[in-house]
Structures are given as C-alpha cells and as structure tokens.
C-alpha positions in Angstrom: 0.0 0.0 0.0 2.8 2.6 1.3 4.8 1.9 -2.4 1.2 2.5 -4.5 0.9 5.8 -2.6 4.9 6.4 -3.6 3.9 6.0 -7.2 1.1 7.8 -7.0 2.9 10.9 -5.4 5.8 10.7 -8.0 3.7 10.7 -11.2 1.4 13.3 -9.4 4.7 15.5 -8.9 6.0 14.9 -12.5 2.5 15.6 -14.0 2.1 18.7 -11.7 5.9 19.8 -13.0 5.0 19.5 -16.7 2.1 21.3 -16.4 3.3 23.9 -14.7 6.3 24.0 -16.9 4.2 24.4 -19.7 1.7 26.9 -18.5 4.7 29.3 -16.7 7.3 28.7 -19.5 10.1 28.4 -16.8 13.8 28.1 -17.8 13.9 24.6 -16.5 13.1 22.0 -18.8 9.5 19.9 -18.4 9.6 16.4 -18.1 8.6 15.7 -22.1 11.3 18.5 -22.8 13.9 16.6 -21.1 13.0 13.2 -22.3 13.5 14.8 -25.4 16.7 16.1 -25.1 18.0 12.8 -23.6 16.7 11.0 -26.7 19.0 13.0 -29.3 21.9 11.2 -28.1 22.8 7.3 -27.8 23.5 7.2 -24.0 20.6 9.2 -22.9 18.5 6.5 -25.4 20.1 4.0 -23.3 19.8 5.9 -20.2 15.7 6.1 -20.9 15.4 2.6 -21.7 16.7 1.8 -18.5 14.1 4.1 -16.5 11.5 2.3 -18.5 12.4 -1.2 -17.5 12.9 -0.3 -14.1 9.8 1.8 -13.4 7.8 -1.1 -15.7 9.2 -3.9 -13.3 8.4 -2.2 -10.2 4.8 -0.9 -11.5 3.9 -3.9 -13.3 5.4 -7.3 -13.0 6.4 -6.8 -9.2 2.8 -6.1 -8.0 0.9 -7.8 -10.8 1.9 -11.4 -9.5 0.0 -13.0 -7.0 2.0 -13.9 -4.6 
C-alpha cells in the first residue's frame, strides 16, 4: 500500500511539474522537454530505456503477480 501511494505521489509530482512548466514557461526544462533532449543522443537512449524497465518492473510485473 505505502509503495502504491509512492507511485502515486511521484507521477502526481512529475504531471504537476509538466504542467506547470508548460503553462509558466520556466527556464527549467518539463519532463517531455527533457526526455526529449536525452533522446537526441545514444546514451541518454540507453539511459531512458533503462528508466523504462525499471519503473515497468516495479509498477507492473512486481505487484501484478499474485503472490
């Protein structure tokens, strides 16, 4: 239960940040903007990937089995 709410919070925060970032046009970089940037270069490809896989086996294949 404590990790769902975790989750929860984190996507809350990065959905707040890009909305925010897009409706006050800040110097920082929303989260679309910076998966964006990572995505021009090999590494930060790899780097994404990687973020992917772990989110996706924490959210899905960790608490998706019954146990």
């Amino acid at each position: 239960m404590v990790v769902a709410v975790a989750w929860t919070a984190l996507l809350g925060a990065a959905l707040a940040w890009e909305c925010w970032c897009r409706v006050a046009r800040p110097r920082w970089l929303g989260v679309s903007d910076l998966c964006l940037t990572l995505a021009r270069h090999p590494v930060g490809r790899l780097l994404l990937i990687v973020v992917w896989a772990f989110v996706g086996w924490h959210l899905f294949a960790r608490y998706t089995i019954p146990a």
